[in-house]
Chimera marker file (.cmm) of the C-alpha trace (Angstrom):
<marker_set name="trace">
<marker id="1" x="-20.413" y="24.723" z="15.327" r="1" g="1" b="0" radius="0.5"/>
<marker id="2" x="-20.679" y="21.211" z="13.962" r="1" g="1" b="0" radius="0.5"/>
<marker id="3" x="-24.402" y="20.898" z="11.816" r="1" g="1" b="0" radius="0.5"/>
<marker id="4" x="-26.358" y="17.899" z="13.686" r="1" g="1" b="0" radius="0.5"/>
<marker id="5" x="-25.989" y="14.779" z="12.102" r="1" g="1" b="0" radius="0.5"/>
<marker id="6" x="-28.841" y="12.702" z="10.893" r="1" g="1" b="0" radius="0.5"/>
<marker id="7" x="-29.582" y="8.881" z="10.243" r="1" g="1" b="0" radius="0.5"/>
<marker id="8" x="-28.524" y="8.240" z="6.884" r="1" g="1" b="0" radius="0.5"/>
<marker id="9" x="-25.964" y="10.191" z="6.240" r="1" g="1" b="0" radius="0.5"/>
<marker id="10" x="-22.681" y="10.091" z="5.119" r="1" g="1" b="0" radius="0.5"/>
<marker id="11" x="-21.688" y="12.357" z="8.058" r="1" g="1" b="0" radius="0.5"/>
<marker id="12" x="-22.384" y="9.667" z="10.528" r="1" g="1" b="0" radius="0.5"/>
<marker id="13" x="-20.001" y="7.133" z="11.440" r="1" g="1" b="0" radius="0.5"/>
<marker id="14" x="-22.486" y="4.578" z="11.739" r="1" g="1" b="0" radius="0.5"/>
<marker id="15" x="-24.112" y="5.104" z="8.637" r="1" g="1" b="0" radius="0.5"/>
<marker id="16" x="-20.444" y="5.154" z="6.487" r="1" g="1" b="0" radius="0.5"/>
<marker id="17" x="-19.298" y="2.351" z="8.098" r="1" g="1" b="0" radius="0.5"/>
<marker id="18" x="-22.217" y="-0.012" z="7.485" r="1" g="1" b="0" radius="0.5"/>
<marker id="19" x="-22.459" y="1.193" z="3.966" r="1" g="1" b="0" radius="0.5"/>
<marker id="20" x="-18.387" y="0.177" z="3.329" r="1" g="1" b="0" radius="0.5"/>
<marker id="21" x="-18.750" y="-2.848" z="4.938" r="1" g="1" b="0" radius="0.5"/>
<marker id="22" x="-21.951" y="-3.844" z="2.736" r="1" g="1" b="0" radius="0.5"/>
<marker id="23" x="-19.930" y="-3.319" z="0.116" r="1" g="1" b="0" radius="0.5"/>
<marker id="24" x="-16.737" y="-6.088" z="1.616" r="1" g="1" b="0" radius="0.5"/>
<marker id="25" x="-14.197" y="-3.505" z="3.154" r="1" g="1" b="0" radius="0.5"/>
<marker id="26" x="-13.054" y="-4.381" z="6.591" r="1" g="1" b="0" radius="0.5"/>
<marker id="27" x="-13.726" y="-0.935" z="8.756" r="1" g="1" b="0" radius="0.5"/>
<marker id="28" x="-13.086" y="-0.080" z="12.209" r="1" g="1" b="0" radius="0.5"/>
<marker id="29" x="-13.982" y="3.377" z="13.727" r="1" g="1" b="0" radius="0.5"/>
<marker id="30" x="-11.257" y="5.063" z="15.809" r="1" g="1" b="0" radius="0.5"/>
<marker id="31" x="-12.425" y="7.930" z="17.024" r="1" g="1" b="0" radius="0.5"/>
<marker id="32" x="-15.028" y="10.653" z="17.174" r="1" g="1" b="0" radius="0.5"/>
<marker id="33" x="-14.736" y="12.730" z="20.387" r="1" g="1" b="0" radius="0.5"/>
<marker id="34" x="-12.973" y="15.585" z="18.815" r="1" g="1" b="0" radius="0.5"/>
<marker id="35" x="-13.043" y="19.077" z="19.941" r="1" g="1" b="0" radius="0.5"/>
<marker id="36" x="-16.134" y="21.295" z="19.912" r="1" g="1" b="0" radius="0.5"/>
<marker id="37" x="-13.779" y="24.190" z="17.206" r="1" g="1" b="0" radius="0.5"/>
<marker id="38" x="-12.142" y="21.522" z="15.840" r="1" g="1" b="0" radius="0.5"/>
<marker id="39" x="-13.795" y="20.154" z="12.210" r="1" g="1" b="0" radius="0.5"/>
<marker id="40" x="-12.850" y="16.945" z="11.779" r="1" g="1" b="0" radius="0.5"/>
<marker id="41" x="-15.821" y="14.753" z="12.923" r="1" g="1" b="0" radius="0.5"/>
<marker id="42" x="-14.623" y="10.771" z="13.293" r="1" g="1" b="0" radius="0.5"/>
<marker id="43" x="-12.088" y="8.764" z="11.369" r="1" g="1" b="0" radius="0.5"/>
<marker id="44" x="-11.973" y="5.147" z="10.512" r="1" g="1" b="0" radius="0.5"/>
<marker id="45" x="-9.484" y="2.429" z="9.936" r="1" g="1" b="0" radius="0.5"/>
<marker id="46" x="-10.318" y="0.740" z="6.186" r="1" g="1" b="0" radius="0.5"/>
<marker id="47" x="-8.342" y="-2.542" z="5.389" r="1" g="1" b="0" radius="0.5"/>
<marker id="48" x="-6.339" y="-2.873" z="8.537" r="1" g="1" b="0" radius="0.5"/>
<marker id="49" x="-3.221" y="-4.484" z="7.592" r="1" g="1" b="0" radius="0.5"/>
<marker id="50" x="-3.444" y="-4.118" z="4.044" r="1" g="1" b="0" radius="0.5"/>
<marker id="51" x="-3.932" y="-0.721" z="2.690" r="1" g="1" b="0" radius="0.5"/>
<marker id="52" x="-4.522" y="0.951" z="6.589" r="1" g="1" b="0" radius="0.5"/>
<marker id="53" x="-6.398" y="3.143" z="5.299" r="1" g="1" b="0" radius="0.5"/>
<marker id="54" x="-7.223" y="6.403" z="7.571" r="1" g="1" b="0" radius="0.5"/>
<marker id="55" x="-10.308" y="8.245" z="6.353" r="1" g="1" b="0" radius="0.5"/>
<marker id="56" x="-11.425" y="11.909" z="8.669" r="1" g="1" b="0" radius="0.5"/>
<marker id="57" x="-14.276" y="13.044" z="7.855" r="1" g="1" b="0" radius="0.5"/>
<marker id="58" x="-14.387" y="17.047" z="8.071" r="1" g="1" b="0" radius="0.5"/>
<marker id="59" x="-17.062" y="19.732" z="8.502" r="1" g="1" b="0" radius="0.5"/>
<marker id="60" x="-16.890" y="23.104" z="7.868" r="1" g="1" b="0" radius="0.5"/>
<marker id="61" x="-13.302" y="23.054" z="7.501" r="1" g="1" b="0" radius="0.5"/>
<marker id="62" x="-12.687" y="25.753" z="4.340" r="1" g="1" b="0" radius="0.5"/>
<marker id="63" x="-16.428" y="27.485" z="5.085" r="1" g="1" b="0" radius="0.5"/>
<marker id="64" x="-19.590" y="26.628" z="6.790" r="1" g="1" b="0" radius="0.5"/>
<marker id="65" x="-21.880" y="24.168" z="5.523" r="1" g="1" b="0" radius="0.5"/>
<marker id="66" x="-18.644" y="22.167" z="3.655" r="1" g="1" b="0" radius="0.5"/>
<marker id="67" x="-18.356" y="18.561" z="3.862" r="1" g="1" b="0" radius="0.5"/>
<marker id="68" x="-14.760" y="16.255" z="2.729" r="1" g="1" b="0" radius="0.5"/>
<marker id="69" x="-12.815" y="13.371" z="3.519" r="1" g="1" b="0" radius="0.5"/>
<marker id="70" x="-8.864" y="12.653" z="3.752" r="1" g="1" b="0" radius="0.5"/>
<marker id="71" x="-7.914" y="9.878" z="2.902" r="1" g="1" b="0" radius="0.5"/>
<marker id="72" x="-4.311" y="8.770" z="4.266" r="1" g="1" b="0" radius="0.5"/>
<marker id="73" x="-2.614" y="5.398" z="3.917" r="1" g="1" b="0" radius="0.5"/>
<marker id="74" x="0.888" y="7.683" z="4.008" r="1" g="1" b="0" radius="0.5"/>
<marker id="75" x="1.310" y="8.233" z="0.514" r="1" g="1" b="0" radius="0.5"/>
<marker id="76" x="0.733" y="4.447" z="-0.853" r="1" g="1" b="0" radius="0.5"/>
<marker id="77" x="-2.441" y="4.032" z="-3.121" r="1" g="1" b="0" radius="0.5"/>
<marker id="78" x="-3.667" y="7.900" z="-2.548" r="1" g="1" b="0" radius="0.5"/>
<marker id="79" x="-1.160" y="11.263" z="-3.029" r="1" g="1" b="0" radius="0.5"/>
<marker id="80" x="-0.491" y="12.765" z="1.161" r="1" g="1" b="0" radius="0.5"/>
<marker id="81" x="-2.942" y="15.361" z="1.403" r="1" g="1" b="0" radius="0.5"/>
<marker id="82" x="-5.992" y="13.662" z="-0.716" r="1" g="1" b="0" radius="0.5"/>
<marker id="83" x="-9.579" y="14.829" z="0.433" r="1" g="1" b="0" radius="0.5"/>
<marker id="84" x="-12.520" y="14.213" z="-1.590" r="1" g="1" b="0" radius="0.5"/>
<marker id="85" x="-15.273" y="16.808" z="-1.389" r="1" g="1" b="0" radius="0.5"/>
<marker id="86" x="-18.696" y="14.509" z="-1.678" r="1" g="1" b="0" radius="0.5"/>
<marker id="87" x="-22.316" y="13.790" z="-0.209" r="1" g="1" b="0" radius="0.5"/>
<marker id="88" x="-21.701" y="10.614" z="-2.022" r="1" g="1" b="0" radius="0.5"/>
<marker id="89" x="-20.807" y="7.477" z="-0.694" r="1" g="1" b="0" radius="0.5"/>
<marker id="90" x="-20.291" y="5.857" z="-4.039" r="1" g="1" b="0" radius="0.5"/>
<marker id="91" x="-17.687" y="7.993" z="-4.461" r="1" g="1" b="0" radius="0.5"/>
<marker id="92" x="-15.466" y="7.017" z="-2.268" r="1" g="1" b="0" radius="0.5"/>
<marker id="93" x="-16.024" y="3.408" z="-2.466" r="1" g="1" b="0" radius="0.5"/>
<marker id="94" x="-15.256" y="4.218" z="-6.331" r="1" g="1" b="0" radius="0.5"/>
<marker id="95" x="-12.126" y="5.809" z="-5.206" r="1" g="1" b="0" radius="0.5"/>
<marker id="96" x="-11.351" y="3.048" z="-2.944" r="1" g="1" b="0" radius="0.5"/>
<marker id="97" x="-11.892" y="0.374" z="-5.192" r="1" g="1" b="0" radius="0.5"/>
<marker id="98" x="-10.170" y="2.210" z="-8.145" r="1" g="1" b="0" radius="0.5"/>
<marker id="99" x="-7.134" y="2.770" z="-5.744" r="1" g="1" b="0" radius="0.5"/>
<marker id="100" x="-6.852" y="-1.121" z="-5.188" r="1" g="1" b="0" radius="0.5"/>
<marker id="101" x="-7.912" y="-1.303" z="-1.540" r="1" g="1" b="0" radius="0.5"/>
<marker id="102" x="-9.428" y="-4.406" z="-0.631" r="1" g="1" b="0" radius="0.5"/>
<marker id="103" x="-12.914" y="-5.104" z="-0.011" r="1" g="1" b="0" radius="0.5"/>
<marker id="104" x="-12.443" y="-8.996" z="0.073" r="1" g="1" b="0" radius="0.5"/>
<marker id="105" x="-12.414" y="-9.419" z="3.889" r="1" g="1" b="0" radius="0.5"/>
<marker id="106" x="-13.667" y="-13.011" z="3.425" r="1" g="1" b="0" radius="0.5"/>
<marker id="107" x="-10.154" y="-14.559" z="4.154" r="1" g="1" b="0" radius="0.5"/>
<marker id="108" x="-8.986" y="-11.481" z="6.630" r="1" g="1" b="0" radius="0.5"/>
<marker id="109" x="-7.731" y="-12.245" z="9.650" r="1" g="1" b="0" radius="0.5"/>
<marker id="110" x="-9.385" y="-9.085" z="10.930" r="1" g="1" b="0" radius="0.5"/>
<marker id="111" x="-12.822" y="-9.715" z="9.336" r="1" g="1" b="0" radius="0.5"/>
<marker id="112" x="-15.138" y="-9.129" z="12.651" r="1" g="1" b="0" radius="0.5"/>
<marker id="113" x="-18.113" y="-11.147" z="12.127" r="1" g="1" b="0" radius="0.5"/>
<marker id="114" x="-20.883" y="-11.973" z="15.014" r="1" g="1" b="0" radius="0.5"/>
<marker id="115" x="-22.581" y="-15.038" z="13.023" r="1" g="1" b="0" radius="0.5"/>
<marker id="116" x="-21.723" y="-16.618" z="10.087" r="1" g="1" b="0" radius="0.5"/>
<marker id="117" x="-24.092" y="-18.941" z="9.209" r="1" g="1" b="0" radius="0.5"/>
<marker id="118" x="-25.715" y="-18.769" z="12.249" r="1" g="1" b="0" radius="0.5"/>
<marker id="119" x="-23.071" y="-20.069" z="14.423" r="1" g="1" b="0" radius="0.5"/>
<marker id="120" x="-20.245" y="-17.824" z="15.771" r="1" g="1" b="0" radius="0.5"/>
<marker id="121" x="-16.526" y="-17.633" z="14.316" r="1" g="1" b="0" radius="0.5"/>
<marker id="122" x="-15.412" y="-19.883" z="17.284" r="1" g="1" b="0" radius="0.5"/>
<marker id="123" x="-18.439" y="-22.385" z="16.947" r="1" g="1" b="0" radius="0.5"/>
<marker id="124" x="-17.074" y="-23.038" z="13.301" r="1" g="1" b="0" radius="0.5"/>
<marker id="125" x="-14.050" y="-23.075" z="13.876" r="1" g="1" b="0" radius="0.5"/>
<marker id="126" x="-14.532" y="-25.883" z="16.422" r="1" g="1" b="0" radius="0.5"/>
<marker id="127" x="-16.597" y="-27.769" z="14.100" r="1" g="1" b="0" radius="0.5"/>
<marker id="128" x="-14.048" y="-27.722" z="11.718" r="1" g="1" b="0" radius="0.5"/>
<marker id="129" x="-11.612" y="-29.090" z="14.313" r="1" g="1" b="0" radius="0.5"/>
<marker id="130" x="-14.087" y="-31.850" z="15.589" r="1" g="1" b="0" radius="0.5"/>
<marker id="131" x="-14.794" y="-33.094" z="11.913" r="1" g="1" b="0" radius="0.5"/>
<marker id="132" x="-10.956" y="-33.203" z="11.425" r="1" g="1" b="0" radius="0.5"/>
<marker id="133" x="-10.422" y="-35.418" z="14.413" r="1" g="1" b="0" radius="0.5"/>
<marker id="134" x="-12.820" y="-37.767" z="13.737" r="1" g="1" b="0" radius="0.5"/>
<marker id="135" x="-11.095" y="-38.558" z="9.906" r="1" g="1" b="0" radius="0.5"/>
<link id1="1" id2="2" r="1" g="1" b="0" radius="0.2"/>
<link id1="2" id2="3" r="1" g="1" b="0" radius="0.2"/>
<link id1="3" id2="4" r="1" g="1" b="0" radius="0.2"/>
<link id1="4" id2="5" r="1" g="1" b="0" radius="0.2"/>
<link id1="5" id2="6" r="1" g="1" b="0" radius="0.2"/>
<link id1="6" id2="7" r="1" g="1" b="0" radius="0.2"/>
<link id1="7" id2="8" r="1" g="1" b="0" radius="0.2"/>
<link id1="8" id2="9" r="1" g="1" b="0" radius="0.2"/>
<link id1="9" id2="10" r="1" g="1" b="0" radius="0.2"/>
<link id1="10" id2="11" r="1" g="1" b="0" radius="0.2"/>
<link id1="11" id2="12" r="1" g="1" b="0" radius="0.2"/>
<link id1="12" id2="13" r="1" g="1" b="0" radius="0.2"/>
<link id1="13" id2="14" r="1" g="1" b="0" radius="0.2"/>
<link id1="14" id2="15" r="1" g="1" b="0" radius="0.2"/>
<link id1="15" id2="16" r="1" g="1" b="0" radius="0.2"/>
<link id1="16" id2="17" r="1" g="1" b="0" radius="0.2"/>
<link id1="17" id2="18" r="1" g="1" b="0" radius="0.2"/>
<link id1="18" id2="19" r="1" g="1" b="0" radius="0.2"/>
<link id1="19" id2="20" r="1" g="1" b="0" radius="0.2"/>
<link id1="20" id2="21" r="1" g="1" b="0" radius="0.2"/>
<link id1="21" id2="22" r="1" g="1" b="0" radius="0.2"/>
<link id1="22" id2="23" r="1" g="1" b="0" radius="0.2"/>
<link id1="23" id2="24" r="1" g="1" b="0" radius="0.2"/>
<link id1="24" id2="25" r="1" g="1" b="0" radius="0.2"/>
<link id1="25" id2="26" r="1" g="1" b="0" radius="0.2"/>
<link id1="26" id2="27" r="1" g="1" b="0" radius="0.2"/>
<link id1="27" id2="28" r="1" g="1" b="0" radius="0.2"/>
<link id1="28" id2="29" r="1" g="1" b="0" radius="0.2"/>
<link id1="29" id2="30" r="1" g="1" b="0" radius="0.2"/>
<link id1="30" id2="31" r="1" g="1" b="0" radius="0.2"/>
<link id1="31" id2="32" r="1" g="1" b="0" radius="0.2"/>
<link id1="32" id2="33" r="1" g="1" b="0" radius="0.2"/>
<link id1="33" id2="34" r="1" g="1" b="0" radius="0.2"/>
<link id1="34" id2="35" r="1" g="1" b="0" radius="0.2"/>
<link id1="35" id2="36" r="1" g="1" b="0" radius="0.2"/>
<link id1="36" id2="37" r="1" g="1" b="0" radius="0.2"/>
<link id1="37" id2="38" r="1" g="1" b="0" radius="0.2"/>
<link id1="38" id2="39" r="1" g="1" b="0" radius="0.2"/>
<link id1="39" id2="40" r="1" g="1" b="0" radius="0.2"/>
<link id1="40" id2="41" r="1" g="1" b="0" radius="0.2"/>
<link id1="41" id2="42" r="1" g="1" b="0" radius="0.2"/>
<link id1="42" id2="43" r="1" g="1" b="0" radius="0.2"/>
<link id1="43" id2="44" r="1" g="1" b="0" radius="0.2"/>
<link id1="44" id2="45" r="1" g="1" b="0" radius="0.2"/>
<link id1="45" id2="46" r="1" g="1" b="0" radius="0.2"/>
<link id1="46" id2="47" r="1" g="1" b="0" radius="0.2"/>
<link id1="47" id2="48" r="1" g="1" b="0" radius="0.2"/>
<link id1="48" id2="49" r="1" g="1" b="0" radius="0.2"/>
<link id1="49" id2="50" r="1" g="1" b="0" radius="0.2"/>
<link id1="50" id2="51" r="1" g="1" b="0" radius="0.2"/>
<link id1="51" id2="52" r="1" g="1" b="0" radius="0.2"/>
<link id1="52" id2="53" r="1" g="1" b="0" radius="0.2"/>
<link id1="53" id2="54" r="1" g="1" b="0" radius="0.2"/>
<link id1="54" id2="55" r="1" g="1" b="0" radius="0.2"/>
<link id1="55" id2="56" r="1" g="1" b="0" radius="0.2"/>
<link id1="56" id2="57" r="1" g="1" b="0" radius="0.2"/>
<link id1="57" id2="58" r="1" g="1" b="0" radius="0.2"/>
<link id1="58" id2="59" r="1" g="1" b="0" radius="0.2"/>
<link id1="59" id2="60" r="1" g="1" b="0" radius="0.2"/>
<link id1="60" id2="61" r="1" g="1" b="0" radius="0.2"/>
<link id1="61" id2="62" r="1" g="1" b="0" radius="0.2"/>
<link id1="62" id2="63" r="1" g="1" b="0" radius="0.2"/>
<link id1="63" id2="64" r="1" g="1" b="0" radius="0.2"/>
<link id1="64" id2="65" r="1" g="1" b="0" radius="0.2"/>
<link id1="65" id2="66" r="1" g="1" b="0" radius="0.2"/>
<link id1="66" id2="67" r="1" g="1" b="0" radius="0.2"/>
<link id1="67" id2="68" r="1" g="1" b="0" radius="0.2"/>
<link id1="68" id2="69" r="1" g="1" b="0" radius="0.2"/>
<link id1="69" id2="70" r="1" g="1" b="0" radius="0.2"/>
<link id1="70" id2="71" r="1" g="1" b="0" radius="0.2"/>
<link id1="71" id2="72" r="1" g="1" b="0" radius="0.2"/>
<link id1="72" id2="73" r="1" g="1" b="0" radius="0.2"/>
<link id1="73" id2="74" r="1" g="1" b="0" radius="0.2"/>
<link id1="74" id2="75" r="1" g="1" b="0" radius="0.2"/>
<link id1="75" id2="76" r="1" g="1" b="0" radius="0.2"/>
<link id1="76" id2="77" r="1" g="1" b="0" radius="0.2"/>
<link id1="77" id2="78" r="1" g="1" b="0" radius="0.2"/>
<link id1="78" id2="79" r="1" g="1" b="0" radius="0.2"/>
<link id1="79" id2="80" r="1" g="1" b="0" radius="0.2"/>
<link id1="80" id2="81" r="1" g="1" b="0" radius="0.2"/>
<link id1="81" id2="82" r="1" g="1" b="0" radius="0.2"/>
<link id1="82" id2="83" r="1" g="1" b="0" radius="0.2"/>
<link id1="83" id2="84" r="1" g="1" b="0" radius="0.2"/>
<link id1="84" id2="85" r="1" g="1" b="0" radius="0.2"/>
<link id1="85" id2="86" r="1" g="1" b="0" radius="0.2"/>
<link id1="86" id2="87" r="1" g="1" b="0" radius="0.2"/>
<link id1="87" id2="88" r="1" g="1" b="0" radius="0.2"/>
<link id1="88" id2="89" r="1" g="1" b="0" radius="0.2"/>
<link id1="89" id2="90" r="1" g="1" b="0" radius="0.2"/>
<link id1="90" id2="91" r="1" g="1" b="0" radius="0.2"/>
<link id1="91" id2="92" r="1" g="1" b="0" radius="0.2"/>
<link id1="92" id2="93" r="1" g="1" b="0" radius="0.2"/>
<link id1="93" id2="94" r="1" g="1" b="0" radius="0.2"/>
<link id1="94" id2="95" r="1" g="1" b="0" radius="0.2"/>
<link id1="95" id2="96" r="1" g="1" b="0" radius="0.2"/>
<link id1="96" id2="97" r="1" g="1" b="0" radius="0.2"/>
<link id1="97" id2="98" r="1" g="1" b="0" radius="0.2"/>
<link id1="98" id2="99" r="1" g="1" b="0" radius="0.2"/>
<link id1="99" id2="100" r="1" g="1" b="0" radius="0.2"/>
<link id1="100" id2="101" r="1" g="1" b="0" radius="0.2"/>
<link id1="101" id2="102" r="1" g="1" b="0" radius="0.2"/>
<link id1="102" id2="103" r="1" g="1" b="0" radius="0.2"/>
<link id1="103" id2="104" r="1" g="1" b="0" radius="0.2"/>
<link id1="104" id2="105" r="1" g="1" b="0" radius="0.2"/>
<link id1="105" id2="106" r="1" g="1" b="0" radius="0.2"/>
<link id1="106" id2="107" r="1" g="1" b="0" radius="0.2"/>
<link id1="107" id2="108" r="1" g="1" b="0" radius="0.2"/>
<link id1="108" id2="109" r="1" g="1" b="0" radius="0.2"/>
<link id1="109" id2="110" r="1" g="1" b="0" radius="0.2"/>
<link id1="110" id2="111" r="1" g="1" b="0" radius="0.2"/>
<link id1="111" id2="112" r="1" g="1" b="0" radius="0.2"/>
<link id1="112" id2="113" r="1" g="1" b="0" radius="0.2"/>
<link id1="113" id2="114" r="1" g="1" b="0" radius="0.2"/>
<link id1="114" id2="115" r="1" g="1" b="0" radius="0.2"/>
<link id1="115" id2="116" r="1" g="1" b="0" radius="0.2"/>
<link id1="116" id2="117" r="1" g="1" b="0" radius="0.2"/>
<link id1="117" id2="118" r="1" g="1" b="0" radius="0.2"/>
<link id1="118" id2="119" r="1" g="1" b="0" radius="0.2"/>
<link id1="119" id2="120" r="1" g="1" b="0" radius="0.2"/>
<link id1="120" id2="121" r="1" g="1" b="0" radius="0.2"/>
<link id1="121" id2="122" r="1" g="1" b="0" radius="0.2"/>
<link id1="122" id2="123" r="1" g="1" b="0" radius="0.2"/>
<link id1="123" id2="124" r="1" g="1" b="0" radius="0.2"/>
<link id1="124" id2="125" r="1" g="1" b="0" radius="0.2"/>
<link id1="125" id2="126" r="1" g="1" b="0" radius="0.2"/>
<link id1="126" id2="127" r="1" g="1" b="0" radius="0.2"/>
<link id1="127" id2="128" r="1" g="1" b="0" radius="0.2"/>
<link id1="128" id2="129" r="1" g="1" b="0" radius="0.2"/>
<link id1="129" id2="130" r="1" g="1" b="0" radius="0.2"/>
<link id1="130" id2="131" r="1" g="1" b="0" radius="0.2"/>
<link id1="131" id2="132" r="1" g="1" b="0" radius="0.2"/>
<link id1="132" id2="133" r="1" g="1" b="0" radius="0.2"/>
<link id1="133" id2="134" r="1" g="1" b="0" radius="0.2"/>
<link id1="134" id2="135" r="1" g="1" b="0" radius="0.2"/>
</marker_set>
């Protein structure tokens, strides 16, 4: 049975996620509907089309209670197989970062951002078009 997962944790999706993208990696979640027996919990895209990095997180996969993370970009930056055994988040993002996976998504064409500077991706972008026209 899969422990209950709190706020703040690095067992939550929500709370991994945010904490990787403070710190400039692109992430998307995938998925995190597995089975009830089965002990991977969610996974997440990091650095889509750069590194593509897959990270599962697992619980109680060797024994009860035990939390990791596999890491797969398909045997690129990190060895097939990889999993990091960790409460930490700085960890990872020390593993990532070592590893040379980007967390520059300022120039990424897959950089999802609602408001930057408080006017939508599309709103600046046709700002920058109008102020173009008129030179």
């Amino acid at each position: 049975m899969k422990n209950k997962k709190t706020k703040n944790s690095i067992k939550t999706p929500s709370y991994f996620i945010k904490r990787l993208k403070d710190s400039g990696f692109i992430v998307w979640k995938l998925f995190s509907e597995y089975g009830v027996h089965d002990p991977r919990c969610w996974t997440v895209l990091v650095d889509p089309g750069g590194s593509s990095l897959y990270i599962t997180c697992y619980m109680n996969k060797d024994f009860f209670g035990d939390m990791m993370f596999d890491l797969n970009d398909g045997g690129k930056k990190f060895p097939k197989n990889f999993s990091i055994k960790t409460e930490s988040l700085e960890v990872i993002i020390t593993h990532l970062i070592n590893a040379g996976v980007s967390n520059n998504s300022t120039n990424s064409p897959y950089r999802r951002d609602k408001y930057l500077n408080g006017q939508s991706r599309k709103e600046e972008k046709s700002v920058e078009n109008a102020s173009q026209e008129g030179e």
